[in-house]
C-alpha positions in Angstrom: 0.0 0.0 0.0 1.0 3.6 -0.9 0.5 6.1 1.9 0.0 9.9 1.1 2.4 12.2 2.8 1.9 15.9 3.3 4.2 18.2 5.0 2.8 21.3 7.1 5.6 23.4 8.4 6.1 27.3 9.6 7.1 29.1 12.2 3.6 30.1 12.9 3.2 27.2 15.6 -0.5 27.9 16.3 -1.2 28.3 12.8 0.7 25.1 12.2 -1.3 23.2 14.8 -4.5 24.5 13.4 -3.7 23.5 10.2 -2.9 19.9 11.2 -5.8 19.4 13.3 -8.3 20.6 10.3 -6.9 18.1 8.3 -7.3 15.2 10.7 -10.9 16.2 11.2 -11.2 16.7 7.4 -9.4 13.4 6.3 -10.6 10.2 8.0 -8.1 7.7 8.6 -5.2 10.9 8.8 -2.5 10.3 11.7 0.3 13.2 12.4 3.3 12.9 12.9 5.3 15.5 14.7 9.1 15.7 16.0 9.8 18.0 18.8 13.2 19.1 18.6 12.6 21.4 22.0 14.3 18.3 23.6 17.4 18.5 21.8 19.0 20.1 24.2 18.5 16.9 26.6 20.0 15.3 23.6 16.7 13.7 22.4 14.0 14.2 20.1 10.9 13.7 20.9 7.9 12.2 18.7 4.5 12.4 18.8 1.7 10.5 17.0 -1.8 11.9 17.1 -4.8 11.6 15.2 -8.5 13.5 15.3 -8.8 11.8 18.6 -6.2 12.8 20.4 -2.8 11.3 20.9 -1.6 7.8 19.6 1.8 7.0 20.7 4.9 8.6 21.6 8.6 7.7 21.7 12.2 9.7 21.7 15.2 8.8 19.6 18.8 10.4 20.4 20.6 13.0 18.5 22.5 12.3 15.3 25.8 13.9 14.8 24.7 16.6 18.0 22.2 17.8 15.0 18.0 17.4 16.1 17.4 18.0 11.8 19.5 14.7 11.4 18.0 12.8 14.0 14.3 13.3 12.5 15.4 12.3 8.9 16.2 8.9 10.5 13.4 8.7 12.2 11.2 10.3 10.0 11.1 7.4 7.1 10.9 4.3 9.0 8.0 5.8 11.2 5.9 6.7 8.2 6.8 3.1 6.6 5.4 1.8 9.9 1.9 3.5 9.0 2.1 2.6 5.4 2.7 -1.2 6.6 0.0 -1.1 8.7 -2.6 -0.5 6.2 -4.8 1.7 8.4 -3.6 5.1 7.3 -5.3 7.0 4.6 -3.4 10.2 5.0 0.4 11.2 6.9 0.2 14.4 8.2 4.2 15.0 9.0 4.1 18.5 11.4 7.3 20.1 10.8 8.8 21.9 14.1 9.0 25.5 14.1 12.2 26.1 12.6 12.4 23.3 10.1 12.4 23.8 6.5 10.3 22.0 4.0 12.7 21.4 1.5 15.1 18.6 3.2 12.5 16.4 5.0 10.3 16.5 1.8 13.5 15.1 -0.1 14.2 12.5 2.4 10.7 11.3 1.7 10.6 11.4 -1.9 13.7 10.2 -2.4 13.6 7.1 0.5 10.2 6.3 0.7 10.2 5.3 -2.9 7.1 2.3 -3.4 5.6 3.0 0.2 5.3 6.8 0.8 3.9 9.2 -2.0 5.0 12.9 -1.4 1.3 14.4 -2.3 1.5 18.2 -0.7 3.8 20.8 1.2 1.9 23.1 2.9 3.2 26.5 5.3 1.0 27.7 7.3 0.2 31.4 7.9 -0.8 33.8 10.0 -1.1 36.6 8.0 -0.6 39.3 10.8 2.6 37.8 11.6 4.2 37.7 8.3 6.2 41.1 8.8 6.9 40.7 12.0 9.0 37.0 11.5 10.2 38.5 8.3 11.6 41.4 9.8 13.2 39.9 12.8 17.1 39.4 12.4 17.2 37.1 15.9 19.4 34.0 15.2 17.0 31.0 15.9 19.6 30.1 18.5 18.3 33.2 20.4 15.3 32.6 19.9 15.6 29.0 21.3 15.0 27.5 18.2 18.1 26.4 16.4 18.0 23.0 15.5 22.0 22.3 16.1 25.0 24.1 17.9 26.2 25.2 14.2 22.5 26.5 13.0 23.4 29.9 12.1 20.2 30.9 10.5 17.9 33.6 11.7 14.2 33.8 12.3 13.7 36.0 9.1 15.4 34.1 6.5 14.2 30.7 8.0 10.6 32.1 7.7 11.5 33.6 4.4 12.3 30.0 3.0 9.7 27.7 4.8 6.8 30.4 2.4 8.5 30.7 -0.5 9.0 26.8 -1.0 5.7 25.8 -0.2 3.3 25.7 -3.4 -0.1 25.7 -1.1 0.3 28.5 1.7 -2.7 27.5 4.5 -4.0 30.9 6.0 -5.6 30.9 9.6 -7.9 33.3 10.7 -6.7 36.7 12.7 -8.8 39.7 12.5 -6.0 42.0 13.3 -4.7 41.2 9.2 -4.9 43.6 7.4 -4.7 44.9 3.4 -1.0 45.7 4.3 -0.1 41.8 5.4 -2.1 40.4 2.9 -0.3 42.6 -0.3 3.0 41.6 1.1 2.4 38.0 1.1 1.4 37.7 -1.9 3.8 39.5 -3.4 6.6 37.3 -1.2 4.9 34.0 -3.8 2.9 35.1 -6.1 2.8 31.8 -7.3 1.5 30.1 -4.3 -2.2 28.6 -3.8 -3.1 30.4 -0.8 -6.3 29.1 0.9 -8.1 29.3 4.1 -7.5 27.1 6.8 -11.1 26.3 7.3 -12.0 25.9 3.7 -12.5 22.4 2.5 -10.3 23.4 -0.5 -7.6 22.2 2.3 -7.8 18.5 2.2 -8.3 18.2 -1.6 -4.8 20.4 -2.2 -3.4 17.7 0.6 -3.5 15.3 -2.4 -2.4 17.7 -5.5 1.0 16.3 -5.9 4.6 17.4 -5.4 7.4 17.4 -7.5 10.5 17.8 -5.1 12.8 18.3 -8.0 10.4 21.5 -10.0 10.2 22.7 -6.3 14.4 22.4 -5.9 14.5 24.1 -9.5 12.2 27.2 -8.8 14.3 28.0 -5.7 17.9 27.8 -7.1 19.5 31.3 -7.9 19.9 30.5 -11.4 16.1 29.9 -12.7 14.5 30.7 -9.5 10.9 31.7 -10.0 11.6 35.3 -8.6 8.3 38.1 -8.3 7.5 40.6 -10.5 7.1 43.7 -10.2 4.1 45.2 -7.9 2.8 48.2 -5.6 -0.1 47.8 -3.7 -1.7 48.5 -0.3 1.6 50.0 0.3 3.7 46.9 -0.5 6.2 47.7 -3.4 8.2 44.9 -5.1 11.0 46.8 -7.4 12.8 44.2 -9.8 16.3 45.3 -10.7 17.2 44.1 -14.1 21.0 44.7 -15.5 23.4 43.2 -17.3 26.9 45.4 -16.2 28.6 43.9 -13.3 29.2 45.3 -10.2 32.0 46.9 -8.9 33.3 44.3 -5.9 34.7 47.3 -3.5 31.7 49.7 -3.8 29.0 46.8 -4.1 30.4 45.7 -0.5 30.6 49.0 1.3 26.5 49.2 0.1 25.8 46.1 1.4 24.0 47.3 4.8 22.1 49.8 2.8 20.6 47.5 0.7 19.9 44.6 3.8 17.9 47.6 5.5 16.1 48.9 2.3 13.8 46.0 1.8 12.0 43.4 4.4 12.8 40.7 1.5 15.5 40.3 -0.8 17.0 38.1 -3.9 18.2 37.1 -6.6 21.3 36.3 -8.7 24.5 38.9 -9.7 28.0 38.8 -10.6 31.0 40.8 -10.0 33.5 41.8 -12.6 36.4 40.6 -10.5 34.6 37.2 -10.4 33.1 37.0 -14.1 32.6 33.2 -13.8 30.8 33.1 -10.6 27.0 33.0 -10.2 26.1 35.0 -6.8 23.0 33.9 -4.8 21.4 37.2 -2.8 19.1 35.9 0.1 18.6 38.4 2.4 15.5 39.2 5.0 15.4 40.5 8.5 18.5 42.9 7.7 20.5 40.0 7.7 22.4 38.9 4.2 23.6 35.6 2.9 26.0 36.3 -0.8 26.9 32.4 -1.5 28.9 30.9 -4.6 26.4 28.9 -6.6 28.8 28.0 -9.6 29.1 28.5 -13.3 27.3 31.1 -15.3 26.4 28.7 -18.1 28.5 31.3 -20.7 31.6 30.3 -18.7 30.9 26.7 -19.4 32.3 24.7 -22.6 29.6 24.5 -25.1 30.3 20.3 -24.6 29.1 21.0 -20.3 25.6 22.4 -21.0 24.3 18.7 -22.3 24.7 18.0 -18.4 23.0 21.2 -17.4 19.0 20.8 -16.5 16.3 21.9 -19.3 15.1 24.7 -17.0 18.3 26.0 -16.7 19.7 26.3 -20.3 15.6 27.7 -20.4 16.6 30.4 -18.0 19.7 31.7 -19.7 17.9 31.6 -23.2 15.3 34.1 -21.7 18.6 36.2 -20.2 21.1 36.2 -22.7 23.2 38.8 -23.7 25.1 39.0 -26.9 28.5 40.2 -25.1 27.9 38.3 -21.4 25.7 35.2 -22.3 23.8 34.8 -18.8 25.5 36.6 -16.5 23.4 39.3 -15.3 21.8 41.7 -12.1 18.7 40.1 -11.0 17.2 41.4 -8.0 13.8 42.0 -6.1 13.4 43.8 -3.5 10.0 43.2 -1.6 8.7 45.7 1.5 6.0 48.1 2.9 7.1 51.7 2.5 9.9 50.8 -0.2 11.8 53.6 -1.6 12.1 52.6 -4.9 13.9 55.5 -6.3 16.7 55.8 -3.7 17.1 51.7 -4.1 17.9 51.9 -7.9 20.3 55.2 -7.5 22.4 52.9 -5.1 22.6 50.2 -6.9 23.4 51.6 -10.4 26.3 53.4 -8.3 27.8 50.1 -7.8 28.0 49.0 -11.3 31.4 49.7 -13.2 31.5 53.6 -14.5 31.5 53.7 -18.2 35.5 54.1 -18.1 35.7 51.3 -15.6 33.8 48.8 -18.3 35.6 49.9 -20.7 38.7 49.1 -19.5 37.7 45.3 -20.4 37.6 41.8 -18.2 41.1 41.4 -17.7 41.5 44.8 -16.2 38.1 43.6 -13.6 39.7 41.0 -12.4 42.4 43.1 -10.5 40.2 45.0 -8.7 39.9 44.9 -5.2 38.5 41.7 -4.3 36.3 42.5 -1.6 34.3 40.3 -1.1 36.9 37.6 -0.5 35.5 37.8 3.2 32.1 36.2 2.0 33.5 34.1 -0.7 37.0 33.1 -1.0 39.2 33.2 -3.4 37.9 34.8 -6.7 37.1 32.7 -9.6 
């Protein structure tokens, strides 16, 4: 028997919990499965298995590598292969903890539960008053209490940032304090997203619409990531930056902080004329910034690579490509309440090379000052 798996995560507990339990009372024969990583600390993680009733069962299984994330990806198959074997299950409800992100468990079950577990849904849920808030909050989640190992260096607001932007189905509870405001910025967050109310019946059927772990991996890497468009309303703003000149390293780093603080959310891709091979990832919410090295631009690739270069990607460049710089480009959105649009683009066309500067050609980029070796190593 194949059992269908959906994944409900967020940092929105209550919303979470609500979620849950309006699928168990809207899917008969659903069980949740939840691991509490509070414990971890006691070296432990705890796990819980509940149903419309009430609770089932409930066990603990130790650390892995001093890391709670590892310990519930080995617990996390067998246990819903247990369910599956049983025969009793119509539905697996797996309850993400606060902090954890959707992407990895939801690979660990498509990938291992391969004949027994069908991956049918990811879901966040949402408060929508508390959207800001999280997304705005540059705590680490080890202040907060909720990192999920001693090396978890994340922060509430880009932790949040991820778990909504993954998830294809957003799940929205009730809070009267929402307002226009909170619900402009989260759609404009994922426009794409299916965003549906909690107590809607809508709920249980999008349970079973299917997930694709590999479309979902594709739309969030830097290189083809489905990023917004651009939008103002309710007094959201989301500005996309579009350009094809690369940045100065030395003058793009000492506007760094600007640009964290200028938006609530964010992203994209950009290169740096000292580092013309290297595709940049932007991540940044909560004020805090993550610049990481996600390979190749495909024009700095031999022509005989790009057979082993995924369809969406080589789609990607196509739609990006320059005549004199193939894929490289600026792509960023910036995504906030009270965005000042206007001062946002001045500072960021006064980090791309002057007119003399790109003129003096590619070699001469490449001894510039490499400041951002810091963030990124050695250039490339």
């Amino acid at each position: 028997m194949t059992l269908p798996v959906v994944i409900v995560g967020g940092l929105h507990s209550e919303a979470r919990r609500e979620v849950v339990d309006r699928l168990l009372h809207a899917v008969p024969g659903s069980v949740a499965l939840h691991h509490d990583l509070s414990t971890a600390p006691r070296g432990t993680v705890r796990r819980v298995v509940r149903d419309a009733t009430g609770e089932l069962s409930r066990g603990e299984t130790p650390l892995v590598d001093d890391c709670a994330c590892c310990a519930l990806r080995e617990d996390l198959v067998p246990e819903l292969e247990r369910l599956a074997d049983g025969g009793l299950t119509r539905l697996a409800v797996v309850e993400l903890w606060d902090s954890v992100e959707p992407k990895a468990p939801a690979e660990v079950v498509a990938q291992h539960g391969t004949g027994t577990l069908d991956l049918t849904g990811v879901i966040t849920a949402v408060d929508p008053a508390l959207v800001l808030p999280y997304l705005a909050n540059g705590d680490d989640l080890a202040e907060a209490g909720l990192a999920t190992a001693a090396t978890d260096q994340r922060t509430v607001g880009d932790t949040w940032a991820r778990q909504l932007e993954y998830a294809p189905v957003l799940a929205l509870v009730d809070n009267r304090e929402a307002d226009d405001e909170d619900r402009a910025l989260l759609t404009q967050l994922h426009p794409t997203a299916r965003r549906v109310d909690a107590r809607s019946g809508e709920l249980a059927a999008l349970a079973f619409a299917g997930f694709d772990v590999e479309s979902a991996a594709s739309a969030q890497h830097p290189a083809c990531a489905r990023l917004p468009q651009e939008a103002d309303e309710a007094g959201v703003t989301t500005f996309v930056w579009h350009r094809h000149r690369p940045f100065h390293p030395e003058r793009l780093y000492e506007a760094l902080e600007d640009l964290c603080r200028a938006a609530a959310r964010s992203r994209g891709r950009f290169w740096l004329a000292d580092r013309p091979d290297t595709l940049l990832a932007w991540d940044a919410a909560g004020g805090a910034l993550s610049v990481e090295n996600t390979g190749p631009w495909l024009a700095s690739l031999p022509d005989t690579a790009w057979e082993t270069v995924p369809p969406t990607r080589r789609a990607a460049a196509a739609l990006d490509w320059h005549p004199e710089h193939g894929d490289r480009c600026q792509h960023l959105v910036f995504t906030s309440p009270g965005l000042d649009r206007h001062g946002l683009e001045r500072l960021l066309e006064s980090c791309l090379l002057t007119d003399a500067e790109y003129a003096a050609g590619p070699e001469a980029w490449r001894s510039l000052p490499a400041a951002f070796g810091s963030l990124l190593g050695t250039a490339s």
